[in-house]
C-alpha positions as CSV (number, residue, x, y, z in Angstrom):
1,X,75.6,-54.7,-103.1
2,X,79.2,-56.5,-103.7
3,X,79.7,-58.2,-106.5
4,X,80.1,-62.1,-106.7
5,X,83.6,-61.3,-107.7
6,X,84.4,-59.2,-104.7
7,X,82.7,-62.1,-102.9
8,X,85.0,-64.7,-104.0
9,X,88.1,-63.0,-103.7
10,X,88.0,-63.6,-100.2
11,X,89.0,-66.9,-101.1
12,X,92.3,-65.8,-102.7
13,X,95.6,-67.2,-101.1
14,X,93.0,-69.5,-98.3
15,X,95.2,-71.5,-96.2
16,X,92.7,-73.9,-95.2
17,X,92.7,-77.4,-97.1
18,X,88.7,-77.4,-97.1
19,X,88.7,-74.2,-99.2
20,X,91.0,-75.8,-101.9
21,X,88.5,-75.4,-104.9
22,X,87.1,-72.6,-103.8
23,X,90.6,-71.1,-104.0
24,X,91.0,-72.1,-107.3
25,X,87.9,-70.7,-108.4
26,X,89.1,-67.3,-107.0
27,X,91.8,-67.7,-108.2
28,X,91.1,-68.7,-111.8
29,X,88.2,-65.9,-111.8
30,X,90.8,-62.8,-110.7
31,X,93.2,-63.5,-113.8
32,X,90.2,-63.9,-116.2
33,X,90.2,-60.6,-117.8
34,X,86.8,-61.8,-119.3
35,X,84.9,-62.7,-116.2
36,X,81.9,-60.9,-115.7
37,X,83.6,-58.8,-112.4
38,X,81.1,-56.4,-111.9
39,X,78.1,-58.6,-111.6
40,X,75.7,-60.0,-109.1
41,X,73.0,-61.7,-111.6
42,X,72.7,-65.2,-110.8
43,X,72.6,-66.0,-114.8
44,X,75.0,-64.1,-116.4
45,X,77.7,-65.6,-114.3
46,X,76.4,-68.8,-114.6
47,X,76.0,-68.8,-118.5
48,X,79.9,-67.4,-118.5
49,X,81.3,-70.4,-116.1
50,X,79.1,-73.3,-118.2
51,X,81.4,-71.9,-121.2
52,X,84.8,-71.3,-119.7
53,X,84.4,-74.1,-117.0
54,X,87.9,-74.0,-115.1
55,X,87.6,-77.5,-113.5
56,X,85.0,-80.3,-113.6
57,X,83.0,-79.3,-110.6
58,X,83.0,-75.6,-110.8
59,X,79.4,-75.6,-111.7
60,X,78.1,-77.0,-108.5
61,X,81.1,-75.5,-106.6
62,X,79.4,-71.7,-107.9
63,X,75.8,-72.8,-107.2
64,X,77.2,-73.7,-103.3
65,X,79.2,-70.9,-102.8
66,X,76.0,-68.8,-104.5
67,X,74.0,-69.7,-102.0
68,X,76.6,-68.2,-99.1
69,X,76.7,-65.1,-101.2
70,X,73.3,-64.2,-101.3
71,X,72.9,-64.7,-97.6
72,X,76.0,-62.5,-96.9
73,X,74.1,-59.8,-99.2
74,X,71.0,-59.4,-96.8
């Protein structure tokens, strides 16, 4: 199973304007040396982002993009 990590880091360098946040998040989760890379619990990466929140809507941006992940994962 990827990682959400790997997951997002298709996001890096998106062109399109409608992926604008979720290139930030990418973004903002490749140059955290903290971020929880290696993990695909739901959780643990949740917990991490409600204490290092990047932007104001991250929160609901992960729980969106979550939902895309899991379905890419079965």
């Amino acid at each position: 199973m990827k990682s959400f990590h790997e997951y997002m880091m298709r996001y890096r360098g998106a062109k399109l304007a409608s992926q604008k946040k979720e290139r930030e998040l990418a973004e903002w989760m490749f140059h955290d040396h903290d971020f929880p890379k290696h993990s695909c619990d739901y959780d643990e990466i949740s917990r991490y982002l409600e204490w290092n929140i990047p932007f104001t809507d991250a929160l609901r941006l992960f729980d969106q993009l979550w939902e895309d992940y899991i379905e890419t994962q079965r």
